[in-house]
Structure formats: C-alpha cells, structure tokens
C-alpha positions as CSV (number, residue, x, y, z in Angstrom):
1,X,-70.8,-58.0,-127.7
2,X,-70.9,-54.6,-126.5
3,X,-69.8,-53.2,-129.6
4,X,-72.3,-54.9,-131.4
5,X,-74.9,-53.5,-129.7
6,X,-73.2,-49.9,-129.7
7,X,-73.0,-50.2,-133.8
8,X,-76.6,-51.1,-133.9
9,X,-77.8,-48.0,-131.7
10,X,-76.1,-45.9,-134.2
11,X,-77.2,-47.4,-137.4
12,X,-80.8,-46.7,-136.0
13,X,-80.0,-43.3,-135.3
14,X,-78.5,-43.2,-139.1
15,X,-81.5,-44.8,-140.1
16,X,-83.6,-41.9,-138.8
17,X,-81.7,-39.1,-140.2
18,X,-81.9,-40.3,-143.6
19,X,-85.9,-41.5,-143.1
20,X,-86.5,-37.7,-142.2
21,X,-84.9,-36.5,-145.0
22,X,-85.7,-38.8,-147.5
23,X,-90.1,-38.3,-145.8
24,X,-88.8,-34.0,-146.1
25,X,-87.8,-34.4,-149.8
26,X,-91.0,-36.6,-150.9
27,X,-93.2,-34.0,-148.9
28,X,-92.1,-30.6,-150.1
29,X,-91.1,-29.3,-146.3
30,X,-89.4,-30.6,-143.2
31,X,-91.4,-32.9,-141.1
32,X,-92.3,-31.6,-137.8
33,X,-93.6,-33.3,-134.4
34,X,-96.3,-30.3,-133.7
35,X,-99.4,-31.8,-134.8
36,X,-100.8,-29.6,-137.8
37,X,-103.9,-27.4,-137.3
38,X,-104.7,-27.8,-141.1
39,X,-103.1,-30.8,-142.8
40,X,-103.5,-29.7,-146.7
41,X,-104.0,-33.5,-147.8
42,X,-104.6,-37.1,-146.7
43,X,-100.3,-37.6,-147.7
44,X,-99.1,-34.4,-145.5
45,X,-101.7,-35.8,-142.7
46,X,-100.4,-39.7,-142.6
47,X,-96.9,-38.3,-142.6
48,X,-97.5,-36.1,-139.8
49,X,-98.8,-38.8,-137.6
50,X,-96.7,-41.3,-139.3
51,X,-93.0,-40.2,-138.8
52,X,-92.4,-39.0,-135.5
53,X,-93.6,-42.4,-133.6
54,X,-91.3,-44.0,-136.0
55,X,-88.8,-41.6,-135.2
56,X,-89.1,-42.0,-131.1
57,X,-89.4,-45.8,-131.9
58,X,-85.6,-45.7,-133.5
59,X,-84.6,-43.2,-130.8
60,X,-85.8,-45.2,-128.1
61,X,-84.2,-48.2,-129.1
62,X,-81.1,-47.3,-129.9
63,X,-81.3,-46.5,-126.2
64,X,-82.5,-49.2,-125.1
65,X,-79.1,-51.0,-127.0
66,X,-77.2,-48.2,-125.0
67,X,-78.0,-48.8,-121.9
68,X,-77.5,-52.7,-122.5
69,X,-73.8,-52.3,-123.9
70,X,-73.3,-50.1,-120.6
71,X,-74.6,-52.5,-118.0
72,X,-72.7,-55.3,-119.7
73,X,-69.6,-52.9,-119.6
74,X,-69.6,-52.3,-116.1
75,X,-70.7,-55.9,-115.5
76,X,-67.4,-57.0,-117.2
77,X,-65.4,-54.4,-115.5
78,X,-67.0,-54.5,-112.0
79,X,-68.9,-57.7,-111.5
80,X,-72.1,-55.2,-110.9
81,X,-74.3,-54.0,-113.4
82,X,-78.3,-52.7,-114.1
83,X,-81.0,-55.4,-113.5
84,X,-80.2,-57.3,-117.1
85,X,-82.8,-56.0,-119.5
86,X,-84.1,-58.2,-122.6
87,X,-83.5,-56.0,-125.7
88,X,-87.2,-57.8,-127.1
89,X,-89.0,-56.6,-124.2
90,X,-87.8,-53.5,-124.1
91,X,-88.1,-52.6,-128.1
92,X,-91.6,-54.3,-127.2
93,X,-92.3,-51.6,-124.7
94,X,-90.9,-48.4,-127.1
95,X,-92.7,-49.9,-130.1
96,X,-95.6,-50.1,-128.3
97,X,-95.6,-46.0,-126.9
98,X,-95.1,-45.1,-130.4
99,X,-97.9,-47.1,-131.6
100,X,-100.2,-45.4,-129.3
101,X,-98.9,-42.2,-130.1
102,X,-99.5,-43.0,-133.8
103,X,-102.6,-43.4,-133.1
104,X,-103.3,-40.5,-131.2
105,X,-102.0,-38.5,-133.4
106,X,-103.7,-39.8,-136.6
107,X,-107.2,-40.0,-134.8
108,X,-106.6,-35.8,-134.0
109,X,-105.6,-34.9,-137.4
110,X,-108.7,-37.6,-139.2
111,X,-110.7,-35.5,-137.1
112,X,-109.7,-31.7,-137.5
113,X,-109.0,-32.8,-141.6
114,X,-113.2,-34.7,-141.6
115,X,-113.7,-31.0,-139.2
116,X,-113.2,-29.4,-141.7
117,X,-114.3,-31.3,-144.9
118,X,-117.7,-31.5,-143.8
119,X,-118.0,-28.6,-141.5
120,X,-119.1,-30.9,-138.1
121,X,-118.5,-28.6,-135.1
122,X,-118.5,-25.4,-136.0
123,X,-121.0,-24.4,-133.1
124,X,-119.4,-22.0,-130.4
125,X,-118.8,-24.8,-127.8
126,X,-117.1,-27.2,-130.5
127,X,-114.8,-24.7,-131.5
128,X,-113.8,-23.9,-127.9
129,X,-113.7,-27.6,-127.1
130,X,-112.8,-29.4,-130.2
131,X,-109.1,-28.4,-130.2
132,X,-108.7,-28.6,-126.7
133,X,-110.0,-32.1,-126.9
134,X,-107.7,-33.1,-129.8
135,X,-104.5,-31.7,-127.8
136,X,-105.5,-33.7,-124.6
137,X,-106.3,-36.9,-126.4
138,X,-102.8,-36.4,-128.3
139,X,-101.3,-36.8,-124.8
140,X,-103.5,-39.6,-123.2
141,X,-102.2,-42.1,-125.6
142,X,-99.0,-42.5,-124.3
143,X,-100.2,-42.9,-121.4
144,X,-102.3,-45.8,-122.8
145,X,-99.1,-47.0,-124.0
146,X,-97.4,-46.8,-120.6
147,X,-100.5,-49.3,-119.0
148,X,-99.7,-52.0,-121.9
149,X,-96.0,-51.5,-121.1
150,X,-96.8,-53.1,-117.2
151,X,-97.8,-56.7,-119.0
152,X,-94.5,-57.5,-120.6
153,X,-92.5,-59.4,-118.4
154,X,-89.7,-57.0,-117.7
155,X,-87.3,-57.0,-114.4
156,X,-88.9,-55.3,-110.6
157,X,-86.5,-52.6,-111.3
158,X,-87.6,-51.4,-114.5
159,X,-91.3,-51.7,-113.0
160,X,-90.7,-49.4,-109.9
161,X,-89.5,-46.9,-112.8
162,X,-92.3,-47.2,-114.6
163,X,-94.7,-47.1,-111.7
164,X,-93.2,-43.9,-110.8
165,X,-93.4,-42.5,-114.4
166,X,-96.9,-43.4,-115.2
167,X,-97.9,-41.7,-112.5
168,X,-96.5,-38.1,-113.0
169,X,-97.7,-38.5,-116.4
170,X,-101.5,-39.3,-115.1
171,X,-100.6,-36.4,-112.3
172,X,-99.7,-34.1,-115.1
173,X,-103.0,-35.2,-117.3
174,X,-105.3,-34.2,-115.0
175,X,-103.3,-31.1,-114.6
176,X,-103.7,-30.3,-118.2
177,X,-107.2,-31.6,-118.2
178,X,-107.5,-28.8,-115.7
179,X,-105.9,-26.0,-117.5
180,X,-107.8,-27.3,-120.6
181,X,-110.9,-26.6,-119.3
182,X,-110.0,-23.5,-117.9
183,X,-109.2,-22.2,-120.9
184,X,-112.2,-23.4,-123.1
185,X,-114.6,-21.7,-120.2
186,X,-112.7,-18.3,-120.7
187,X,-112.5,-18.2,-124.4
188,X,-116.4,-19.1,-124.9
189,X,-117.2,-16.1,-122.8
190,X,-114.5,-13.6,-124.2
191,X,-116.5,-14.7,-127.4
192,X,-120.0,-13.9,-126.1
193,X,-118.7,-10.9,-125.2
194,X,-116.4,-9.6,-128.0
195,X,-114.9,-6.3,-128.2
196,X,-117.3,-3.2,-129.4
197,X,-117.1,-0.2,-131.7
198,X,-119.5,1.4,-129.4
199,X,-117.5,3.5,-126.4
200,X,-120.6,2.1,-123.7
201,X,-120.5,-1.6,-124.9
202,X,-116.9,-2.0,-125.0
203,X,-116.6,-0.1,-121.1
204,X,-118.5,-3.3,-120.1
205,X,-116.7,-5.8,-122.2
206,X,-113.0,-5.0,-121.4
207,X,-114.0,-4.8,-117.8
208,X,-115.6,-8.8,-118.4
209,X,-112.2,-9.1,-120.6
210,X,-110.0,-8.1,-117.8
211,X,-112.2,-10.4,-115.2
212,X,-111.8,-13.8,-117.4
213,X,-108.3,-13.1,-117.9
214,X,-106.8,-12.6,-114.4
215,X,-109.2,-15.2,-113.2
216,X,-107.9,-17.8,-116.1
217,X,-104.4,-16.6,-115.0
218,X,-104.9,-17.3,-111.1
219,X,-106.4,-20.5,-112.0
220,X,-104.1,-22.1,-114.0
221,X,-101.6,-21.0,-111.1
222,X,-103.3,-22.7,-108.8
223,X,-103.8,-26.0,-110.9
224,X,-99.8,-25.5,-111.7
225,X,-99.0,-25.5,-108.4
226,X,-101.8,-28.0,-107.0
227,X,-100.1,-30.5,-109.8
228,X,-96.3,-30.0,-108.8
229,X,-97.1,-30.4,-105.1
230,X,-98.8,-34.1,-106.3
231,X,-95.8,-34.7,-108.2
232,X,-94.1,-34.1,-105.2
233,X,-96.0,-36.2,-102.5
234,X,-94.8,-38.9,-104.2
235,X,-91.5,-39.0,-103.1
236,X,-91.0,-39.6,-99.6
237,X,-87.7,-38.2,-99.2
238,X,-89.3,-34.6,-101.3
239,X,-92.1,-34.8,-99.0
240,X,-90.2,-35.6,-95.7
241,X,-87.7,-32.5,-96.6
242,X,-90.9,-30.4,-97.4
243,X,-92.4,-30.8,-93.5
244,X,-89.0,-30.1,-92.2
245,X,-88.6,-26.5,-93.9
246,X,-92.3,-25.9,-92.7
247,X,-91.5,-27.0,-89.4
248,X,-88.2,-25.0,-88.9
249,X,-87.7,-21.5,-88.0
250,X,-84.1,-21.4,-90.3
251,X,-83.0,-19.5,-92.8
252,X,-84.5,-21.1,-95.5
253,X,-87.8,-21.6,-93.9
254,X,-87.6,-17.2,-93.8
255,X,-86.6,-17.0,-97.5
256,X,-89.3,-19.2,-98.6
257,X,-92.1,-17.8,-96.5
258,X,-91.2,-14.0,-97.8
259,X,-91.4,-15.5,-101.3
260,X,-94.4,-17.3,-100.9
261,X,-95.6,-14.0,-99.1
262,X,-95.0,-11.9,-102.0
263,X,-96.2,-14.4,-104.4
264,X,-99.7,-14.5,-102.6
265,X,-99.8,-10.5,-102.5
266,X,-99.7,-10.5,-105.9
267,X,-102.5,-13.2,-106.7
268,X,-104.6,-10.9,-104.1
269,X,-103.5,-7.5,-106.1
270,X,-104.3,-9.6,-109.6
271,X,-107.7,-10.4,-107.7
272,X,-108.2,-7.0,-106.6
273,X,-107.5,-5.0,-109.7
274,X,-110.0,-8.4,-111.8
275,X,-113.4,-7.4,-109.4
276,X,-112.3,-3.9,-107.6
277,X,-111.6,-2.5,-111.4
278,X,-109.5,0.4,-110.7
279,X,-108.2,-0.3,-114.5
280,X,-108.9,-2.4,-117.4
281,X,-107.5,-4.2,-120.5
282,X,-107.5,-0.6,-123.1
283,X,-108.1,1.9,-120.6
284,X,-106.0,5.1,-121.0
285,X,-103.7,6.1,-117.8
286,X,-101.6,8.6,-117.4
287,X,-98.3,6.6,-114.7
288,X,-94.7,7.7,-113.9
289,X,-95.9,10.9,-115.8
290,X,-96.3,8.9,-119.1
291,X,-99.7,8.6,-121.3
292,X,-100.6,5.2,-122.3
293,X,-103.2,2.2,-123.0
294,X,-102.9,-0.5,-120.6
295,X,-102.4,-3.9,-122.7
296,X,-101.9,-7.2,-120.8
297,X,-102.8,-7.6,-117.3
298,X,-100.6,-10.4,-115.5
299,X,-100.1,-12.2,-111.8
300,X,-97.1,-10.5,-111.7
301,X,-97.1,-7.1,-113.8
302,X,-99.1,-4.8,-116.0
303,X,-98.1,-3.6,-119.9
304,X,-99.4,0.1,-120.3
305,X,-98.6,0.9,-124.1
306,X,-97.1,4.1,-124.3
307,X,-98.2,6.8,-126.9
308,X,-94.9,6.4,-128.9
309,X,-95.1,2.8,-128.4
310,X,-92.9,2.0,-125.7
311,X,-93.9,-0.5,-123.2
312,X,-94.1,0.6,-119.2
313,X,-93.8,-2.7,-117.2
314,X,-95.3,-2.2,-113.8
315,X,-95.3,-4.3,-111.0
316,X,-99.0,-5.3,-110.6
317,X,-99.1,-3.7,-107.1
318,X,-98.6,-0.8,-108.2
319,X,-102.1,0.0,-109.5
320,X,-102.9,-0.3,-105.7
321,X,-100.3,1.4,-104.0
322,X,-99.3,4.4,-106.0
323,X,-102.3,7.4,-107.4
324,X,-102.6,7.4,-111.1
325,X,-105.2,8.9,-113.7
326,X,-107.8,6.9,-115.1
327,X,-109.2,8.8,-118.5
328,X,-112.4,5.9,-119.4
329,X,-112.7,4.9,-115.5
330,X,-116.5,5.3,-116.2
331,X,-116.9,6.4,-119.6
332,X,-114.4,7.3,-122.3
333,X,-116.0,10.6,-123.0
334,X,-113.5,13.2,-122.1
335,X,-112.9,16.6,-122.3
336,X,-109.7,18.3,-123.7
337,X,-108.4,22.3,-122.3
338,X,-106.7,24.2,-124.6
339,X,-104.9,27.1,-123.4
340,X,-104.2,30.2,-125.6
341,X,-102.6,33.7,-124.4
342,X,-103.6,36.6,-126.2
343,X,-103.4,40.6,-125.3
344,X,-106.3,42.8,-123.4
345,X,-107.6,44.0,-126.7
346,X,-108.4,40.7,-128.3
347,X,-113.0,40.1,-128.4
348,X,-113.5,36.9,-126.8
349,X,-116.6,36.9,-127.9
350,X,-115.0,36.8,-131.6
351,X,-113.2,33.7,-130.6
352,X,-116.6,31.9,-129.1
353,X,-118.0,32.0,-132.1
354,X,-115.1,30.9,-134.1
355,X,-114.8,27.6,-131.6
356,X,-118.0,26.1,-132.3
357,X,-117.0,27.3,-136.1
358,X,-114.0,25.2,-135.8
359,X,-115.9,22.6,-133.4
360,X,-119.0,21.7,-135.8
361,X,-116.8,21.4,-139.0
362,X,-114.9,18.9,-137.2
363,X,-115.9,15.0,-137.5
364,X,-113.8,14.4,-134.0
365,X,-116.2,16.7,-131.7
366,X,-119.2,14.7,-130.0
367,X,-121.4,17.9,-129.6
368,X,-121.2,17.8,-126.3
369,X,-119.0,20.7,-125.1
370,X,-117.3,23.9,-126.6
371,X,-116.8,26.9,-124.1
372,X,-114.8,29.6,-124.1
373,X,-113.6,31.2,-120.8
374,X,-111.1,33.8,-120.1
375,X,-109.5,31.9,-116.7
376,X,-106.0,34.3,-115.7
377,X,-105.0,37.3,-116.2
378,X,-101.2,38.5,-116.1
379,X,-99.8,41.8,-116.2
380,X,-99.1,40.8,-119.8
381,X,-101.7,38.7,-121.1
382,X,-105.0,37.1,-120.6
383,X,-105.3,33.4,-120.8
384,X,-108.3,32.4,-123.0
385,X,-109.3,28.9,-122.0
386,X,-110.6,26.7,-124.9
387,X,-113.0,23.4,-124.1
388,X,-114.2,20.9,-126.4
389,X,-115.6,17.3,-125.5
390,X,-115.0,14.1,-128.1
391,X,-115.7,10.4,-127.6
392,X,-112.6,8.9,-126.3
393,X,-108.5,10.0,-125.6
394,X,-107.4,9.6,-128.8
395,X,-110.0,11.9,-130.7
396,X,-109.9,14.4,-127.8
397,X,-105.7,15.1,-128.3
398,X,-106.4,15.5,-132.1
399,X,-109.4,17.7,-131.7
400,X,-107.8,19.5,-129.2
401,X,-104.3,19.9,-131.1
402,X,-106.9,20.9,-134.3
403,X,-108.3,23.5,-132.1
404,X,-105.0,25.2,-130.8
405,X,-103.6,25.3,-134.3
406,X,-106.7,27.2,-136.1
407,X,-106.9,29.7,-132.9
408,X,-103.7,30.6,-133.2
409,X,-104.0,30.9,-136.8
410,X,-107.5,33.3,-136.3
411,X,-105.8,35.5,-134.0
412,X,-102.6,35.8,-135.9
413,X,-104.8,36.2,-139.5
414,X,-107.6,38.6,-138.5
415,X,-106.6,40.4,-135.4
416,X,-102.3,40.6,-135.5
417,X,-102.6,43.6,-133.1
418,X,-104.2,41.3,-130.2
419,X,-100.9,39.0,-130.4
420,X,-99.2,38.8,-127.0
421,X,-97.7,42.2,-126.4
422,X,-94.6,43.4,-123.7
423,X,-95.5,47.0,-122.5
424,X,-92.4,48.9,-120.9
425,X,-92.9,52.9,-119.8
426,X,-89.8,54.6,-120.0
427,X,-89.3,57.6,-117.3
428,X,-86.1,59.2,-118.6
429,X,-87.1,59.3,-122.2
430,X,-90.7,60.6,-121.4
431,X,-89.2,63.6,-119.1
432,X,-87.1,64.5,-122.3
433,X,-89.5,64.4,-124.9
434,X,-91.1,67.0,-122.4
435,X,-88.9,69.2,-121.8
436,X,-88.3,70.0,-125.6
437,X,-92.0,70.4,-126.0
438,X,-91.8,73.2,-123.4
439,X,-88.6,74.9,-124.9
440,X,-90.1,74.3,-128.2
C-alpha cells in the first residue's frame, strides 16, 4: 500500500535524525559532511567518513519509497504512472553510491591522518598536490558508484536518466580536474616566490603575484565555461536553441552579444593589467582622489584599500581607461614635500641644518634626500620647501608629518619673530604723527 511505503520513508528519515544526534552526543560536536583537514583521532575520522553515506543512504531511500507510493498513486488514480521501479534495485543502487562514497571518503581522511602521523609528503609538490588530490578522489567515487549502478537490472527509463547523469558528473570531473590543477601550478610558484621584506625583492614578486593570479582567474573561467558549454551539447533541444540565437539577428541575439562583448573586454583588461603591469597586488595609488593599497585583483574589478580602511571597488577597466598615480610603479622609494611658510627674516640656512638634524635622528629616513629650498614668494611670506626621501609610502607620510611638526616647532621656539607676519602701512595715521612732530 501506498501508505505503507509513505510510513516507511519517514521512519528512515526519523531514523536519521536520531542517528545524527545520538553519533553528535557520543562524539563531543555535531557531525558534519565537509571532510576534516585534521581528524584528531581514529573515532572522529571513522565517524566522519562513516555517517554521511549512511545518512544519503536513508535519504535516498526514503525517496526511492516516495517516488514508488506516487507512481502507484497516480497509477490508481489515472491508469498511468512512472516506469514501475523495484524498491530492491533501487535501495541496491543508493546503497551502493554511499558505499563508494564511504570509501572515498575514509581512503582521504586514512591518508591526510597517516600524512600527518608519519610526516610522508611534506615536500613542496605534495603539499600543493596532496589535498588537491584527496578532494578530487572524494568526488570520483561516486562516480564509481554511478558505473556499478548501470549492472542492476533496472527499467530503460531509469537508464536514460542515469546515462544522462553520469555524464555531467564525468563532464564536471574533468572540469574540476582542470581547475585542480590550475590551482596547484599557481600556488607552488606563489610559494617559490613568497612575499619579501626587502622593497627590490618584493617589486618583483607581487608583480609574479599579480601574473599567477589573474592568469589562475582567466583560466578557471575558461575551464568554467568550456565545462557548462559540454554540459550543454548534450541536450539536443539546448544545443539546437543555442545555434538559433547565434544565427539570428533578434533581440536576444543583441543582448547576449553586448554581454559576451563586455565579458571578453574584461578578460583582455584582466590580461592587460597581469603582463602590461600598470599596477600590482600592494602597490600604492592615489584614484578618485583617494590614497590607497591595491588588494585583490579580479576578471571583473579591482579592491584598492583605502588609508582609513575603506574599500574602493573599481571596475577593472578602469586601470586602463582613466590616469591615476602609481607611487612603487618602479621602486617604492619615494620622496615626501613638506611645505612651510615663514616671514622674509627667517635664515634658511638655519633651517638646513636643522633638517638633516631632524632627518638623521630619524629611523624612517633612507639617507637618500634632505633639501631645503625656498620655492615662492608672496607679498607676505616665503614658502620654504622641505624634502626628505624614505623607503616606501608609508614611512615617507610619517617622516614627512615628523618633519612638518619639529619645523614648525623650531621656528616657533627659537626664532618667534620669523612667524608669518601681515604688514599694513597706514597713510592717514602717518601724515598725523607728522604733523605734531612739526608743531611740536
């Protein structure tokens, strides 16, 4: 009966609930289906590879009992109903996906826990690869499990389906296979080449830095996209639909080629800014007016970190359309301008000297550069223009800000009088002061 069958299904489900509770309570912490990086014993490690196969295997047939009540339902009802489906053949086939995903699973975590027991693979390639390997082997066995599936003796129906299935999952492997690799290549040489304390060394490694990660990004773009038009061909009626947008000159056909257009101008920008390097990952820009770091570089957009730690999103066409500044372009060396107005009878000679005072007592100066140099004068004022060198951005603002706050505090200390004066000449009082001096 129908209801027997629907009792069942939920029984199971029942029966899972209280399994995962009872497996949390006796393990200290809630299960969970993410394969752990670092199982902490042999119990937490059979559990983890254990219980959710068990879990799907209860889930999937309590479906299985579902769909049966349903199609005998509307066979009752209608006279017409699913392709009848043996309930043993089809626990058969769900048993058997979570026994190869059991096993999956328990081969990946034997190996990372015997990883690191004995300390097997810790060379630069088998830490690159070894996870990488354990994640795509975690999803191979089920397709293992979906071959086995093709021997039981189940209806031509249920076969086309699982034709169809099996391969989008082997499309999608070798996708992932793909991406997999990707990945490893980039992340071996961002660690040959890690970042460096050294201003020279790290110019050359965030420009390799930015390289592997646009180039990572375009590829697994391309592999996306190479996979989901795959998926696609196999449908007849996706790819018949497919070569009539292409072939038509409609509305659609427009919308879809300006997307497309403006997707592949941004892969070329991406490309452009990875080899052309008018930026890379940490250099200092000053965009839009703002002063910042630039952080991630995208497909799409670029992060530039803001020095009160906002984050600037910028399309990544920007870079090549619009002028910016580029501080560590070549070298992150730079040279900071401090301005200070004082009056005609300040010595600026007295303020040279007290510069390189100020300049060698300070840790942040590179020895490079300290000049003094009167560049304006006003009717008013002269403008006494301070320059000091330092290693990178950061240390030249400080240096600089250190500078402009002892100058100030040297002219207003030794020589007050030399402060920024206003000189007026007053006519009418200077006639009268002379005209008493004559009648006096």
């Amino acid at each position: 009966m129908p209801l027997g069958e629907l009792s069942a299904a939920l029984a199971l489900l029942v029966l899972g609930g209280l399994l995962r509770g009872l497996v949390g309570r006796w393990q200290g912490k809630p299960i969970r289906w993410r394969t752990p990086e670092e199982p902490e014993g042999w119990r937490e490690g059979i559990l983890s590879s254990l219980f959710p196969p068990v879990e799907v295997g209860l889930w999937g047939t309590s479906a299985v009992m579902i769909l049966l009540a349903a199609s005998n339902y509307l066979r009752h009802f209608t006279g017409h109903g699913l392709p009848r489906l043996s309930i043993v053949v089809g626990v058969e086939a769900i048993w058997s996906l979570a026994f190869w995903w059991f096993l999956a699973r328990f081969v990946a975590i034997g190996l990372t826990w015997l990883r690191r027991k004995t300390g097997i693979g810790r060379g630069e390639w088998a830490v690159v690869l070894f996870p990488r390997l354990a994640r795509f082997v975690h999803f191979l066995a089920p397709a293992i499990g979906l071959i086995a599936v093709e021997s039981f003796p189940i209806h031509h129906f249920y076969r086309l389906i699982l034709h169809r299935v099996l391969a989008i999952y082997a499309i999608g492997l070798v996708g992932l296979a793909g991406g997999q690799g990707v990945a490893a290549v980039g992340d071996w040489i961002l660690r040959h080449h890690p970042r460096s304390v050294d201003p020279a060394a790290d110019l050359r490694s965030r420009k390799l830095h930015t390289q592997v990660r646009v180039a990572t990004r375009v590829l697994y773009f391309v592999i996306g996209l190479l996979t989901f038009s795959w998926v696609l061909m196999l449908f007849s009626e996706v790819r018949h639909l497919g070569a009539s947008l292409l072939a038509s000159a409609g509305i659609i056909g427009v919308i879809g080629g300006l997307a497309a257009q403006r997707t592949i101008g941004n892969i070329f920008a991406g490309l452009q800014i990875a080899w052309s390097q008018p930026v890379r990952l940490g250099d200092v820009v000053v965009v839009e007016g703002q002063w910042g770091t630039i952080e991630e570089i995208t497909l799409t957009y670029v992060v530039v970190a803001v020095w009160n730690q906002i984050r600037l999103i910028l399309p990544i066409t920007y870079l090549i359309d619009q002028p910016f500044q580029n501080w560590t372009r070549n070298a992150s060396e730079l040279l900071g301008i401090v301005h200070v107005y004082v009056d005609y009878t300040m010595p600026v000679e007295e303020m040279r000297k007290y510069l390189i005072e100020i300049c060698r007592k300070n840790p942040l100066w590179d020895g490079r550069v300290a000049v003094t140099q009167v560049t304006q004068a006003t009717e008013r004022t002269m403008n006494v223009r301070l320059l000091v060198s330092a290693q990178d951005s950061s240390k030249a603002w400080d240096l600089r800000c250190a500078v402009r706050e002892q100058m100030i505090a040297f002219v207003r200390e030794r020589y007050p009088e030399c402060l920024p004066k206003i000189r007026a000449e007053w006519e009418a009082l200077a006639k009268e002061s002379r005209s008493e001096l004559l009648d006096g």
